[in-house]
C-alpha positions, 0 to 999 in steps of 0.5 A, spaced: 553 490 541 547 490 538 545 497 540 552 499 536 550 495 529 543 499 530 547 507 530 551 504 526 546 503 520 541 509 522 548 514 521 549 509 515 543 513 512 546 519 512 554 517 510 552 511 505 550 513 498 546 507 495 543 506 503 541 514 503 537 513 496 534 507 498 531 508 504 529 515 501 525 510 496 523 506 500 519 512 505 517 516 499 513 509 497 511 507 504 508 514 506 505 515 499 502 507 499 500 508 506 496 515 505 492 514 499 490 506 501 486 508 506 481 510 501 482 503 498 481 499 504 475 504 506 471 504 500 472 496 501 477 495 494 483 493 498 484 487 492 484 494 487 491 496 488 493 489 486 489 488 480 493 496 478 500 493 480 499 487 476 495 491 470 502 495 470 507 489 468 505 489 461 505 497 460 513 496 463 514 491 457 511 495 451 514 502 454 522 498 453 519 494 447 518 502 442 523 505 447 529 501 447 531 503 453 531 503 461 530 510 462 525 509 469 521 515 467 519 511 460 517 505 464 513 508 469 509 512 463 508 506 460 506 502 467 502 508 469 497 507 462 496 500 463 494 500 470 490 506 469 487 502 462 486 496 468 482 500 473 478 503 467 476 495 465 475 494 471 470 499 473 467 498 465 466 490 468 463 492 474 458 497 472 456 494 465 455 487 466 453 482 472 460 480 474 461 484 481 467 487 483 471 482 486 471 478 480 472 483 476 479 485 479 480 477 478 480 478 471 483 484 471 489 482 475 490 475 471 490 477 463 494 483 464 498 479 469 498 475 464 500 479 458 505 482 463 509 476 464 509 473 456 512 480 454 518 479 459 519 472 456 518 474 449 523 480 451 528 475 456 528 470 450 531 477 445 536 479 451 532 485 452 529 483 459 536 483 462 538 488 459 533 493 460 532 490 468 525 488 467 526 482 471 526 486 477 519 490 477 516 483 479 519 483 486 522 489 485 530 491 486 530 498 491 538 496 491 538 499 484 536 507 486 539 513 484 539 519 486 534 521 479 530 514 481 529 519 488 527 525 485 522 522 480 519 518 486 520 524 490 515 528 484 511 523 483 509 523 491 508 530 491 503 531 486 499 525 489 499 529 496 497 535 492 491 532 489 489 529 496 490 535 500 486 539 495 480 534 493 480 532 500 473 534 502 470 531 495 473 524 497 471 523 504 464 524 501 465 519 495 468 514 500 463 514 506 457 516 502 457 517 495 449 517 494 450 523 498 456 527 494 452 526 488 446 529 491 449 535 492 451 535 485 459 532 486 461 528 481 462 521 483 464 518 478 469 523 475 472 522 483 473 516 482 477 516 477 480 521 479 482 517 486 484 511 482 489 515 477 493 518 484 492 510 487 496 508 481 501 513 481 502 510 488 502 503 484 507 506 480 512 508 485 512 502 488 514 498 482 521 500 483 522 498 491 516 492 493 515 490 485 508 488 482 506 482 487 507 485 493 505 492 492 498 491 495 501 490 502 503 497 502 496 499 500 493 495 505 497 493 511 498 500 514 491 502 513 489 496 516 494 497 522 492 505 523 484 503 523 486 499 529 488 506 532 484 512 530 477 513 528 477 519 524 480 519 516 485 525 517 488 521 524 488 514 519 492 517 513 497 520 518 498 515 522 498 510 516 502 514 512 508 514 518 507 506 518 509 506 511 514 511 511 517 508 517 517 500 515 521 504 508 525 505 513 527 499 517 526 495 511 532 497 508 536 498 514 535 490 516 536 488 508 542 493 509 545 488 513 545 482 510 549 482 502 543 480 497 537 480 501 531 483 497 528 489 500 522 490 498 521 483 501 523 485 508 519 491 508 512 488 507 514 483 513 516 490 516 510 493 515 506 487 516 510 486 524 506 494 525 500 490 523 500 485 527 502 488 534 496 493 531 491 488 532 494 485 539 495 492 543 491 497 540 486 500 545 480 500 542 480 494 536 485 490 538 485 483 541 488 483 548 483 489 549 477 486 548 479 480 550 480 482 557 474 486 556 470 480 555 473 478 560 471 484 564 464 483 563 463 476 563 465 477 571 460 483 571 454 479 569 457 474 575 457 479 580 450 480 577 446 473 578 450 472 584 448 479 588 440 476 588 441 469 591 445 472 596 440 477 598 436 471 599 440 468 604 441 473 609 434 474 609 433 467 610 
């Protein structure tokens, strides 16, 4: 019976509109998120995606505010500005003053966050927040997506991979030795923020599934469940993006079968399922393996202290 209802939503993806649409969203963010934030949990920034995401709130609110509508390109130009102004501030902060890093994201994420939510009010109190469905990028509404809202996605992706693909080598540089990058004459600094402009159209896409406060899952969660399986850069943002796109998937088929339930919350328990079987079973890093491994070797060096003593009693 299970197994029916299972098939049952699996085909529904292929014959009901508004599930196809959102199960496309959902693995278009999950496989971009999930690429792009292994550079992020690598370089150690894995609160960076959290401090755009929340830089994108106000942006949402100024685009509606001039524009008046709620055309999703609009909204996601505004939101890409202001989380692109956010990762800006937040390098200045870092490389201009003494506040170090995490501090910085803290600031950056509270007063844009801020902003963010006073301009929804503001909005809210005239009418326009409901009408222009700014509400639902908080904690995001896939249920939502059309057939346009796919294709931007779509295209937003596509060029994130295109960047990817072609600066590969200089961010594999940039990520794990930058010193040595810019001794070679890379320009370190212009890859960073190159690298920071595509993780903010990963952010930007997320808006409509996952929502502000829960983008940074998608960004950490399955690049820290690929870590545990493969060691190689390449192998991580493979694996990692089918994590994402495969709790895209499931998410919105699990949220499909209850009326009402949000899908951008059952994705990120979906994803953060992926990572928890990570850490027990995976064969190099995870619990269970070390654990017995431990346990191996500590019956090892038994054998070893025990081996002499026995020695010595046959010779007595």
């Amino acid at each position: 019976m299970v197994l029916e209802e299972f098939f049952s939503i699996f085909f529904g993806i292929f014959t009901d509109y508004t599930l196809r649409h959102v199960a496309l969203g959902s693995a278009i963010l999950g496989i971009t998120s999930g690429a792009l934030g292994c550079f992020t949990v690598l370089r150690k920034q894995s609160l960076f995606g959290d401090a755009l995401s929340h830089a994108a709130l106000p942006g949402i609110g100024i685009a509606y505010l001039f524009a008046g509508t709620k055309d999703s390109l609009l909204l996601m130009l505004g939101a890409a500005v202001f989380a692109w102004f956010g990762g800006i501030v937040t390098l200045a902060i870092t490389s201009t003053t003494r506040i170090k890093q995490d501090a910085a994201l803290g600031i950056t994420l509270s007063v844009f966050f801020g902003l963010g939510v006073v301009l929804l009010t503001y909005l809210q109190s005239t009418g326009g927040a409901s009408q222009g469905g700014l509400d639902r990028f908080l904690f995001g509404q896939a249920a939502a997506l059309i057939e346009s809202d796919v294709i931007n996605l779509g295209i937003l992706a596509a060029g994130c991979f295109v960047v990817l693909i072609v600066f590969f080598k200089e961010f594999k540089i940039a990520t794990f030795d930058s010193a040595f990058g810019q001794s070679l004459g890379f320009p370190t600094k212009y890859l960073g923020a190159l690298l920071t402009s595509v993780i903010v159209v990963a952010v930007v896409i997320g808006l409509h599934t996952v929502g502000v406060v829960l983008m940074v899952a998608m960004l950490i969660a399955p690049a820290a469940a690929a870590r545990q399986w493969v060691s190689s850069l390449k192998g991580m943002l493979i694996l990692s993006a089918i994590f994402g796109g495969t709790s895209g998937i499931i998410g919105s088929m699990i949220s499909s079968t209850t009326e009402g339930m949000s899908t951008g919350p059952v994705i990120v328990i979906t994803i953060t399922a992926i990572l928890g079987i990570s850490l027990l079973f995976s064969p190099k890093q995870g619990y269970l393996f070390q654990h017995f491994q431990k346990k191996r070797q500590h019956q090892n060096k038994s054998e070893k202290i025990s081996t002499p003593s026995d020695k010595q009693d046959l010779r007595s």
